[in-house]
N, C-alpha and C positions, 0 to 999 in steps of 0.2 A: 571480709569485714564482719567483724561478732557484733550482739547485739549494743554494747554499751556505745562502742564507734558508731552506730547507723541512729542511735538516739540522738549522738551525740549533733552529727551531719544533720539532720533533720532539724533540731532545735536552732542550729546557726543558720538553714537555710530558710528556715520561717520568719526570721530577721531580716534577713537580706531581699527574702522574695514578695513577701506581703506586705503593702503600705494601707495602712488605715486612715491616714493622714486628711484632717479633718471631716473625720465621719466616712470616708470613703473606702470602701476596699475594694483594692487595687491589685492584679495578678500581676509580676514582671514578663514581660515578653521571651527573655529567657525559657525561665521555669514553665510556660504557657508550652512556649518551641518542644520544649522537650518529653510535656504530657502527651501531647498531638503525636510525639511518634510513641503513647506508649508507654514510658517510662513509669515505674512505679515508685518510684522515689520521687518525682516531678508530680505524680498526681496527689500523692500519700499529703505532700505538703499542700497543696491548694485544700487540701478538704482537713488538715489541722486545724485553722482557722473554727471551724464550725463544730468539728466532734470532740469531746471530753478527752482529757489525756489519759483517764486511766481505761478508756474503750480499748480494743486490741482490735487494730485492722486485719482482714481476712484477704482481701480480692479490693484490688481496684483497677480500674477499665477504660479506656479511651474507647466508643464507639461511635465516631465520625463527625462529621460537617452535619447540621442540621441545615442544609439550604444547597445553592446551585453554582455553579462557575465560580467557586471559591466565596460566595456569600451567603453570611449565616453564622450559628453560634454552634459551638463545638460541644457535644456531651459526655460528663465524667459519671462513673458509676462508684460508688463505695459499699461494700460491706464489712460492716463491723459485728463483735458479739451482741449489740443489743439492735441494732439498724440498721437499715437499709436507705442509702442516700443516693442523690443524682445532683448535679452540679453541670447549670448551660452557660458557658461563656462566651458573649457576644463582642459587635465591634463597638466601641465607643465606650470601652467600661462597663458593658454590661454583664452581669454576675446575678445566676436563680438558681438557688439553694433550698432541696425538700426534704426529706427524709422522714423516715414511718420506724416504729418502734417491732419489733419483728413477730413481736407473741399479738400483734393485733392486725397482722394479716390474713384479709379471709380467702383472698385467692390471686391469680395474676394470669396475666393475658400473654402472648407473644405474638405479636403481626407482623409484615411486613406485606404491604399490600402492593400492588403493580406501579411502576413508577407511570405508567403512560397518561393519569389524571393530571398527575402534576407537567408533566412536558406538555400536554394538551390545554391546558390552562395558561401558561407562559406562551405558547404559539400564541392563544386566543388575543391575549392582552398586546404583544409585540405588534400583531394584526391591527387590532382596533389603530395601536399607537402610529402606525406607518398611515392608517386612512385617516387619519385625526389631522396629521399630518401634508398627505396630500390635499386634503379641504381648506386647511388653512392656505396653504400657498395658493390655490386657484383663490380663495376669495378676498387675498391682504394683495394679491397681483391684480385686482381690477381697480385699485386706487393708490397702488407705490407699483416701486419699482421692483423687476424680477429678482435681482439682489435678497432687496430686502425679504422680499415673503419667501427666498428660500432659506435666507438666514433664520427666519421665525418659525418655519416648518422644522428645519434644523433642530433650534433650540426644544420646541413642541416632543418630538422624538429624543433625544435625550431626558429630559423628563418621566418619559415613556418609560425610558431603559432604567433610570435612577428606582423607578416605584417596584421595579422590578424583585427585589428585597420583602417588599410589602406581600407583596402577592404571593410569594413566597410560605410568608409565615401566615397569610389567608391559609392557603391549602394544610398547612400541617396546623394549625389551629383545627379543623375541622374535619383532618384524618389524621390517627393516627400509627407512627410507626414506631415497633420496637417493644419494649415492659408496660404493663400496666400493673403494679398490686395495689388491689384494695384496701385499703385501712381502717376497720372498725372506728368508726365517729370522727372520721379526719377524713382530710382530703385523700383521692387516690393516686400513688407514686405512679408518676408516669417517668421513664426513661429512652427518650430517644437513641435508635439505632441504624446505622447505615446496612446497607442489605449483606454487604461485605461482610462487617463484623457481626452479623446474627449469630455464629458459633458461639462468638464473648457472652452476649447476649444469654441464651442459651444456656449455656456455664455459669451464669452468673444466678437467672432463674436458678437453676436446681440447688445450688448452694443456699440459695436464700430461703429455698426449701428444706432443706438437711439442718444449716443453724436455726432454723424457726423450728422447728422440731426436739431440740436441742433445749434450747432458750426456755421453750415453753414445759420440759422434763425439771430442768434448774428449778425453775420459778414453782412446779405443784411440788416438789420434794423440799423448798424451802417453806414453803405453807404447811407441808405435817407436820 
């Protein structure tokens, strides 16, 4: 495929795959299926939406599930000649889009820290939610029936398990895992990554090093 055909596929799939439709932007399930494994043409389009046409994409990155048992929002990486972007796609429509300008990076992190805070924290929570559960059934059974206070302890524990999402995004709220670059007078890019694809990760840092090196050559030689 040469370049004019892959411009071409791009612009008809930016129609088909992104809905705006009233104020809302809306990723296809499709196009979503196919970033998730990867695809650079599948991610290239989700982050048109947001970067200039006449930017030139460099590297774009699927680097995993930001959550547990399949719950959670997925995170995309972009590098462009002048940016550096992340794109988190969650359940219900949810869509968080950042990006930093690359000559105003002053530096960048890469973590991945032990997963056993996070499984130790979801035990903790499951735990509470099982004795939360048994308290209710002893004290809704000294004035109904056994049925019922086990249908309510039931319900009690599912609830448990639904906030289970929440607690989730507690923990990586207040650890992080994966990119951090700083941004001279803006917020700092943070991009989440699974432990799996640290490599991507990794690759992507040093590139974001090499065109910010680059970028910021352009920019003092166009000022002499």
């Amino acid at each position: 495929m040469n370049q004019i055909q892959y411009s071409i596929l791009i612009a008809i799939n930016m129609k088909t795959a992104l809905n705006t439709t009233n104020g809302e932007i809306k990723i296809k399930s499709s196009i979503l299926e196919q970033a998730i494994e990867n695809n650079p043409e599948a991610i290239e389009i989700m982050f048109k939406q947001f970067i200039p046409e006449e930017e030139v994409i460099h590297i774009v990155q699927y680097l995993g599930l930001r959550g547990i048992w399949g719950i959670g929002s997925h995170s995309f990486a972009c590098l462009t000649n002048r940016r550096v972007a992340d794109m988190s796609v969650g359940r219900f429509g949810e869509v968080v889009y950042q990006d930093g300008y690359l000559e105003f990076i002053n530096s960048s992190v890469i973590y991945q820290p032990s997963k056993l805070g996070l499984y130790f924290l979801v035990a903790t929570w499951i735990f509470i939610g099982l004795l939360l559960s048994f308290t209710a059934a002893i004290v809704v059974s000294s004035w109904l029936s056994g049925e019922i206070s086990f249908i309510i302890s039931i319900i009690i524990f599912f609830i448990i398990l639904l906030l289970i999402p929440y607690v989730v995004k507690f923990h990586y709220g207040r650890v992080k895992y994966g990119i951090i670059f700083w941004v001279k007078e803006g917020v700092p890019i943070y991009i989440f990554s699974n432990r799996k694809f640290i490599k991507r990760a990794n690759m992507l840092c040093r590139s974001v090093t090499q065109h910010r090196e680059s970028r910021i050559n352009r920019i003092q030689e166009h000022l002499r």
